[in-house]
Legacy VTK file of the C-alpha trace (Angstrom):
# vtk DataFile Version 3.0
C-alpha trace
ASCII
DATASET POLYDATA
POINTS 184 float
21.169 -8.476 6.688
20.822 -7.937 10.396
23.935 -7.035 10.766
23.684 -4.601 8.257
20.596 -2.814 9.584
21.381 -2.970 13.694
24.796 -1.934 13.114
24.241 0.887 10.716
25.340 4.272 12.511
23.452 7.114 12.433
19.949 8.124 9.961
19.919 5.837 6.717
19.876 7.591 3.633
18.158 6.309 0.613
20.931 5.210 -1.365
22.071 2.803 1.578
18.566 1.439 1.904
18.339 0.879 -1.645
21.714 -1.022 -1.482
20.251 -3.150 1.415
18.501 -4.982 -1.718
15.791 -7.563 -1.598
15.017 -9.263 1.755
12.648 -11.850 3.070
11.802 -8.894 5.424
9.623 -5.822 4.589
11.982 -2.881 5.291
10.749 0.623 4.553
12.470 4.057 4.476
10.975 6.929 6.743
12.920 9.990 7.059
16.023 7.984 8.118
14.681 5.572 9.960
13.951 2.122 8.934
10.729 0.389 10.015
11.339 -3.596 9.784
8.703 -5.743 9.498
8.232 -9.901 8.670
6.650 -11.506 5.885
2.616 -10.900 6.058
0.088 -13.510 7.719
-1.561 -15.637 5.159
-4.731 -14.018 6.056
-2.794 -11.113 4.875
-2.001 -12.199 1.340
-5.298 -14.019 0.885
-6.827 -10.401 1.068
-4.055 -8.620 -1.464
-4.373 -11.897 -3.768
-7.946 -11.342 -3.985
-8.307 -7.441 -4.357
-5.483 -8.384 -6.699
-7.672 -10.183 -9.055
-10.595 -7.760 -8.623
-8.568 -4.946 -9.446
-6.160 -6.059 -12.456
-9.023 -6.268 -14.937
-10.662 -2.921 -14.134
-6.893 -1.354 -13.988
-6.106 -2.982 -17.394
-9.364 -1.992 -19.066
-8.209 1.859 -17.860
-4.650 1.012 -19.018
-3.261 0.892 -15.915
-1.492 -1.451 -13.325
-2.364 -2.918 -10.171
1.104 -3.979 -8.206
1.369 -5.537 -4.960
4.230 -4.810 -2.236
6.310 -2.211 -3.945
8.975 0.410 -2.948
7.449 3.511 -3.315
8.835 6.765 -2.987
6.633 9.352 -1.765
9.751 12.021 -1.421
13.351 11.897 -1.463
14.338 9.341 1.915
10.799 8.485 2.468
9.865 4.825 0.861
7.179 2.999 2.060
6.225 -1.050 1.231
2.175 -0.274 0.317
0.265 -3.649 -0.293
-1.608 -2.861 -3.069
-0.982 0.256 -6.014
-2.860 1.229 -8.587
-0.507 2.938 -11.163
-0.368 4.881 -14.397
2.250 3.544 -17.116
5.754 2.903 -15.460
9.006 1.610 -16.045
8.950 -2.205 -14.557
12.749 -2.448 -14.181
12.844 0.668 -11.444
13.225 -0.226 -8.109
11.657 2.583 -6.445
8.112 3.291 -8.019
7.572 7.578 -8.045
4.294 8.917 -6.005
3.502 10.998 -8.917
1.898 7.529 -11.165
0.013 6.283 -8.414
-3.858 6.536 -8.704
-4.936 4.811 -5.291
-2.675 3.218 -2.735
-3.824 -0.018 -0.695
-2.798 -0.885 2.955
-3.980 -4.314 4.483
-4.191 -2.785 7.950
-1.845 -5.052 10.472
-3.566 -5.835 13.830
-0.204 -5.269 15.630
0.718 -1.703 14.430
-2.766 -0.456 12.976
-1.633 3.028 13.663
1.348 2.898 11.024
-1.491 2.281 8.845
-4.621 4.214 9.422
-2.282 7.679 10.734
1.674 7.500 9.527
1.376 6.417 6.522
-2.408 7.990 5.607
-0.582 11.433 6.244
2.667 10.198 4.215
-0.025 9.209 1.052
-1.738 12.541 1.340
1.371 14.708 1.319
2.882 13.190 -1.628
-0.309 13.662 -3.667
-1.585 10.238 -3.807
-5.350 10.818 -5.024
-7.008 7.363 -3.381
-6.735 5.648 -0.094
-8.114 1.767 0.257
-7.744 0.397 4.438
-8.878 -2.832 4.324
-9.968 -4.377 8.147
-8.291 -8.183 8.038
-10.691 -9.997 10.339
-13.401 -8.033 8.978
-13.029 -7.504 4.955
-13.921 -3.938 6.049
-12.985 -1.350 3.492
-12.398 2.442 4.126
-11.930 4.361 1.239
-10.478 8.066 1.310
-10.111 10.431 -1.491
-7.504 13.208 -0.920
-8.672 16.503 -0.704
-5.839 19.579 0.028
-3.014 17.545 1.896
-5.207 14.866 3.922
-7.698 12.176 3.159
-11.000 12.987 3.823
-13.557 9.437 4.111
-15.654 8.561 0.841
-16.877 5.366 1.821
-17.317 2.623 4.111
-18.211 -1.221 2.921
-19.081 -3.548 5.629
-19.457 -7.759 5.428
-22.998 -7.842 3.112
-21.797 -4.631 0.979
-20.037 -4.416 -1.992
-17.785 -1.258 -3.011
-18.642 0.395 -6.435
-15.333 2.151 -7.702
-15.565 4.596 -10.230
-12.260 6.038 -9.603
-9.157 5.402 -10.780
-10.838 2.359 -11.877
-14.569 0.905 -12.282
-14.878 -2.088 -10.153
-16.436 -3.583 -7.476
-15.056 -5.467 -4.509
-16.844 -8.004 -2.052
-15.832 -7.975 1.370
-16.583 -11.279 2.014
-14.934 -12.616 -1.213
-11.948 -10.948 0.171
-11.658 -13.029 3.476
-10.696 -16.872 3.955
-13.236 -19.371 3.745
-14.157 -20.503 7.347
LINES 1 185
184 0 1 2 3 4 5 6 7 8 9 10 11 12 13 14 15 16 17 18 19 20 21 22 23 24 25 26 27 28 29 30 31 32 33 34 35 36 37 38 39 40 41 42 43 44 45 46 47 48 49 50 51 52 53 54 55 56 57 58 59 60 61 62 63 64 65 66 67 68 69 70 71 72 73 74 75 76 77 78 79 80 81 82 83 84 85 86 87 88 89 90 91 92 93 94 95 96 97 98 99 100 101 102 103 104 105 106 107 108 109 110 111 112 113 114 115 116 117 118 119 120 121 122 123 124 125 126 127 128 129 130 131 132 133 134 135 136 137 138 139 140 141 142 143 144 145 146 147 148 149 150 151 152 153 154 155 156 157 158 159 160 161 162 163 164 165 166 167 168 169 170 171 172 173 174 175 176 177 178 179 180 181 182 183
């Protein structure tokens, strides 16, 4: 898989990433580039687990889906890895999940790269249409939500440790910071 990736020549299109298949690594798609990253920090997945099963209830009761760590194509060559979607009805057997269901789109933000987050990939949702934005802090539970407004997210809310965030859109739900976090 290395191999593969290091030694490609030249920008990757999407039918060659797509033929890189499933790896133990998160690879994403950007414009011909590929952005490599390992397997999330357990602190990581504890937080997706857990808005997981806050947000799979209130999804269903809309009839809708809450998916973790999908490919999702936000344009033609442009396929992101988002933590967390919120989706309208879709085909489960696709490999590449279209922009155009997606309600609200989740991103744990990584302490290492925090920019990929809370910049590249905030502009990336926005453009393709993507109504909702969720950053989620990891030492912190902190949530920002966005709502889109033109072609950029402008900030609806803030939750801090002691709050709890009341969703009415795409879903009705409400999420704890601290229930979010690992016990210490």
């Amino acid at each position: 898989m290395t191999a593969a990736i290091f030694g490609h020549p030249g920008p990757w299109t999407e039918e060659e990433f797509l033929a890189l298949g499933e790896t133990p690594d998160r690879v994403e798609l950007f414009d011909g580039s590929l952005s490599v990253t390992p397997a999330p920090t357990p602190r990581h997945q504890r937080i997706s687990s857990e808005l997981y099963v806050v947000l799979s209830p209130a999804a269903e009761a809309a009839g809708l889906h809450v998916l973790e760590a999908i490919n999702l194509r936000l344009r033609p060559g442009r396929i992101p890895i988002p933590d967390l979607v919120i989706t309208d009805d879709i085909d489960f057997d696709q490999l590449v999940i279209d922009a155009s269901a997606v309600r609200l789109v989740c991103e744990i933000i990584s302490p290492s790269n925090p920019s990929a987050d809370r910049v590249l990939k905030m502009h990336f949702y926005a453009q393709a249409g993507i109504p909702w934005y969720l950053l989620v802090e990891q030492r912190t539970g902190e949530l920002h939500l966005y709502r889109r407004e033109g072609d950029h997210y402008l900030e609806h809310s803030i939750t801090r440790r002691g709050q709890v965030l009341r969703l009415v859109e795409p879903v009705t739900a409400e999420i704890d910071p601290e229930r979010l976090l690992p016990p210490t």
